[in-house]
Backbone as ProteinMPNN parsed JSONL, in Angstrom:
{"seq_chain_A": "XXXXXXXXXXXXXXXXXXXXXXXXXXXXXXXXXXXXXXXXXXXXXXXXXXXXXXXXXXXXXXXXXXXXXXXXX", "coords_chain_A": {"N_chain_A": [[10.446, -32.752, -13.911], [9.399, -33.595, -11.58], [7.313, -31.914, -11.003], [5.421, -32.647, -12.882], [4.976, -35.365, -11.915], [3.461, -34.789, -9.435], [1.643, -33.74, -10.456], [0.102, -35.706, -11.64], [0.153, -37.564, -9.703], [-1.613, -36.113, -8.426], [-4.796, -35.648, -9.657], [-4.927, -38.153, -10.629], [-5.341, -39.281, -8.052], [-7.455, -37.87, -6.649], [-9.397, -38.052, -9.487], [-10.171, -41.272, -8.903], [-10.865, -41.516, -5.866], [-12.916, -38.594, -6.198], [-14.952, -40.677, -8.429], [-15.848, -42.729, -6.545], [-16.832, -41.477, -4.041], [-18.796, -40.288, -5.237], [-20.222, -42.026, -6.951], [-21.108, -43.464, -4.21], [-22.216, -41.429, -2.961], [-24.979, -40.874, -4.908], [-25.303, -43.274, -6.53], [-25.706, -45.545, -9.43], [-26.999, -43.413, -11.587], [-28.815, -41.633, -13.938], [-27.583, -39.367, -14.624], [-24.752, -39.332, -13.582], [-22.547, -39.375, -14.581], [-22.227, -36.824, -15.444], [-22.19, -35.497, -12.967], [-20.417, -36.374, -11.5], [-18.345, -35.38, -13.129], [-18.298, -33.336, -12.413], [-18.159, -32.655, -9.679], [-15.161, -33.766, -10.01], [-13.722, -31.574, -11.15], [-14.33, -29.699, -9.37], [-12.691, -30.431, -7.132], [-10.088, -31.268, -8.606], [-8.137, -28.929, -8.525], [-7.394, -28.117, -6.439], [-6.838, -30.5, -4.973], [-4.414, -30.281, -6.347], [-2.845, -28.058, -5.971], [-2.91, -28.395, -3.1], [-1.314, -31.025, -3.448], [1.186, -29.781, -3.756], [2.16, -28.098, -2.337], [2.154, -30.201, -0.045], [4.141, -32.22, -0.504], [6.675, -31.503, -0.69], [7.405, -30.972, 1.768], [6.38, -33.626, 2.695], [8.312, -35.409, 1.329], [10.729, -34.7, 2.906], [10.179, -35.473, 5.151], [9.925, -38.044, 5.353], [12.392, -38.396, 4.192], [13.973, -38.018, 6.624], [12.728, -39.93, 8.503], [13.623, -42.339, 6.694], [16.543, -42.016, 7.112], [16.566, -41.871, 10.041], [15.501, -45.066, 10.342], [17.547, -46.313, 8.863], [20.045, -45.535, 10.019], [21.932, -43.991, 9.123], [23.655, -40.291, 8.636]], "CA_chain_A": [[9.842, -34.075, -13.768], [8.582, -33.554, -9.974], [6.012, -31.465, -10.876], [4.774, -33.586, -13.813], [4.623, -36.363, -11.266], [2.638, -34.287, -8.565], [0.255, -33.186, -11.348], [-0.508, -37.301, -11.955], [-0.313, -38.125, -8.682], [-2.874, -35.639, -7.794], [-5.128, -35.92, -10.843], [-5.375, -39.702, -10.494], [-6.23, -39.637, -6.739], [-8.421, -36.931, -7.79], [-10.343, -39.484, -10.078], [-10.46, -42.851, -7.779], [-11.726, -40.137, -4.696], [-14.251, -38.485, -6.429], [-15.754, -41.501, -8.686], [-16.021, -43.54, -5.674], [-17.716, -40.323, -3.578], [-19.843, -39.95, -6.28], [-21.191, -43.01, -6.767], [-21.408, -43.499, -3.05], [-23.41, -40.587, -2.808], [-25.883, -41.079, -5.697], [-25.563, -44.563, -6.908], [-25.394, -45.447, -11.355], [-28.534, -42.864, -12.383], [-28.939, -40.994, -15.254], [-26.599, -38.024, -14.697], [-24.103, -40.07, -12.853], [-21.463, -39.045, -15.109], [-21.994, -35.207, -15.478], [-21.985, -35.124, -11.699], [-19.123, -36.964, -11.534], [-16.654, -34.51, -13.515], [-18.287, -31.606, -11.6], [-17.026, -32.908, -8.238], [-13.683, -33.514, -10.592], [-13.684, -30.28, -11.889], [-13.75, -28.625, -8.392], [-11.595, -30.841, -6.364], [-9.047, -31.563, -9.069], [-7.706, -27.832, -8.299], [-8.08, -28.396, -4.504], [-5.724, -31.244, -4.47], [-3.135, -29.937, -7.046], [-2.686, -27.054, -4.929], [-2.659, -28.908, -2.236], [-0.265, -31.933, -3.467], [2.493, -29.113, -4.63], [2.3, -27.691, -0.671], [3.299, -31.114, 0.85], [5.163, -33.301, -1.582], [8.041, -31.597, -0.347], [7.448, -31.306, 3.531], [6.331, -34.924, 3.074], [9.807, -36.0, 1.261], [11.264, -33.897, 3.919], [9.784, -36.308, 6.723], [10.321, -39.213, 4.794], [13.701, -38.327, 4.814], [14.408, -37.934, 8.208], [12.896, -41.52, 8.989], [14.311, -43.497, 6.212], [17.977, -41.376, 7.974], [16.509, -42.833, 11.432], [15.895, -45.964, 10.342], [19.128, -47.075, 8.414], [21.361, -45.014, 11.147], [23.092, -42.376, 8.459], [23.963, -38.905, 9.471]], "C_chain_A": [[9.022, -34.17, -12.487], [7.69, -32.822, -10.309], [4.736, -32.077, -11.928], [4.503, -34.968, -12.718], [3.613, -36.267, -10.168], [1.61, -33.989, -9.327], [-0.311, -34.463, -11.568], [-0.945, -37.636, -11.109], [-1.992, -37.227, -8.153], [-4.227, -35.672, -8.599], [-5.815, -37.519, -10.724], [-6.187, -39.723, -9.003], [-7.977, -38.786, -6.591], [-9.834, -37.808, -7.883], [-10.711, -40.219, -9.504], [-11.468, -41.788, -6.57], [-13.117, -39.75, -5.472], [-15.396, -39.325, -7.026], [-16.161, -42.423, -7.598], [-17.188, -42.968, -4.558], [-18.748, -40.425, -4.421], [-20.816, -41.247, -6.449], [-21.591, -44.044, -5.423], [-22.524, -42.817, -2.524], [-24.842, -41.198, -3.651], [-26.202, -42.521, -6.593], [-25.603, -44.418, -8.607], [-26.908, -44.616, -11.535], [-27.58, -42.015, -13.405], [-27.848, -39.825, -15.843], [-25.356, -37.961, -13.95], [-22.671, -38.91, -13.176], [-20.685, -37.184, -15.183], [-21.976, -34.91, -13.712], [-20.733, -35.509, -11.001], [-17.941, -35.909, -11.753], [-17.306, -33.065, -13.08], [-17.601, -31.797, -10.588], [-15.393, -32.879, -8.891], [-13.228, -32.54, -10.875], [-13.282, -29.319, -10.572], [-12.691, -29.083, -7.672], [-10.55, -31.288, -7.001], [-7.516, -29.676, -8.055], [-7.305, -27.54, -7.012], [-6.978, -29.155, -4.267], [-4.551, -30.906, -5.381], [-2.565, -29.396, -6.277], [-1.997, -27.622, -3.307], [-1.063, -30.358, -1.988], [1.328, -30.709, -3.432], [2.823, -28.201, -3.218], [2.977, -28.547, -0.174], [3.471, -31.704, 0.74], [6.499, -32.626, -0.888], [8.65, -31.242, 1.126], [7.513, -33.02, 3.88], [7.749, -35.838, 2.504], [10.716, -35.399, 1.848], [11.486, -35.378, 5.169], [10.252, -37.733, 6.45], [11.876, -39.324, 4.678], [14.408, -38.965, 5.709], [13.667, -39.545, 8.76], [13.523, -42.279, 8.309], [15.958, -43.075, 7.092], [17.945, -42.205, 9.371], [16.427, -44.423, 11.415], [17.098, -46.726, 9.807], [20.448, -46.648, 9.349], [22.332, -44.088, 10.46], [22.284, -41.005, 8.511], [23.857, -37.953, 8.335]], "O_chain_A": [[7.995, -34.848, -12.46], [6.747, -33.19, -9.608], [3.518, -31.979, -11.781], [3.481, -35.572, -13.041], [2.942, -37.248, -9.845], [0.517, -33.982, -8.76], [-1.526, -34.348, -11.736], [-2.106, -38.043, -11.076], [-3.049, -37.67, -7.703], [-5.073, -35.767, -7.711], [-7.005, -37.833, -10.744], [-7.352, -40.085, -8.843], [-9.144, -39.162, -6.481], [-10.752, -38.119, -7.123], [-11.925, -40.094, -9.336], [-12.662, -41.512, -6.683], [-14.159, -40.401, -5.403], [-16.549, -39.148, -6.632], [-17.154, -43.043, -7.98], [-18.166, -43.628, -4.209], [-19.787, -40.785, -3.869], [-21.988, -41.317, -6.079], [-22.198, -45.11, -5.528], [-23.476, -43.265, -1.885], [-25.66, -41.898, -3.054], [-27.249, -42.711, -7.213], [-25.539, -43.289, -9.094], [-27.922, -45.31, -11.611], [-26.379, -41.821, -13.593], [-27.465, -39.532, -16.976], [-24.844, -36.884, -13.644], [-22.078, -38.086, -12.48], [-19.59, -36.631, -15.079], [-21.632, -33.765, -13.42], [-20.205, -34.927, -10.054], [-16.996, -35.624, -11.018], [-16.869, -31.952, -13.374], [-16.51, -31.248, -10.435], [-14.526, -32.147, -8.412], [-11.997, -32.553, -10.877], [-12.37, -28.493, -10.539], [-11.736, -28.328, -7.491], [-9.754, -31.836, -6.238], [-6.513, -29.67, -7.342], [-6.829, -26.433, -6.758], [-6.119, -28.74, -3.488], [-3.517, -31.434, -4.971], [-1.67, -30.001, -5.687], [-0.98, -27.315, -2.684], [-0.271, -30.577, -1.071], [2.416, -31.113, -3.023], [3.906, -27.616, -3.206], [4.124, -28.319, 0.213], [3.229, -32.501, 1.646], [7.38, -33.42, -0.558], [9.813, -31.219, 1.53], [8.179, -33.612, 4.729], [8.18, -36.797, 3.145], [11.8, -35.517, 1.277], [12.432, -35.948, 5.714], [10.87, -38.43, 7.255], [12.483, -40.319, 5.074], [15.131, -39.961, 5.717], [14.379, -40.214, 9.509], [14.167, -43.113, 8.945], [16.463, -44.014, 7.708], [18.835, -42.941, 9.797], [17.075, -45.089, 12.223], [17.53, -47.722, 10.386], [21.533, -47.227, 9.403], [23.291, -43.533, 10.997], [21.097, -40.678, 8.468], [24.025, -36.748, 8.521]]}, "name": "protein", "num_of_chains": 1, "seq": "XXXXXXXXXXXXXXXXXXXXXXXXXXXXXXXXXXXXXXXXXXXXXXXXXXXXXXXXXXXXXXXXXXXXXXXXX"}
């Protein structure tokens, strides 16, 4: 289930990130769309990779503060 959830999470941010880039960069023209799922296409792979590195350093850290803040050992 954790890696089905890292594959969404990254995937979705993915999406929002690059359509937003994308039409930041180039604004609604003609080829909007095919330029669109190229940037998706390379940086989907980019952040998978990347989510499945530090999803579990970052619920590591997350840890260790929710531990500091409630005061259990």
């Amino acid at each position: 289930m954790e890696g089905k959830a890292t594959f969404i999470l990254a995937a979705t941010m993915v999406l929002k990130v690059t359509l937003i880039v994308t039409y930041l960069n180039l604004g609604l023209r003609a080829d909007f769309l095919g330029q669109w799922a190229k940037a998706y296409i390379i940086a989907w792979p980019i952040a998978a990779a990347t989510a499945y590195l530090v999803m579990p350093m970052a619920r590591g850290f997350m840890t260790q503060v929710v531990i500091l803040i409630d005061g259990e050992a």
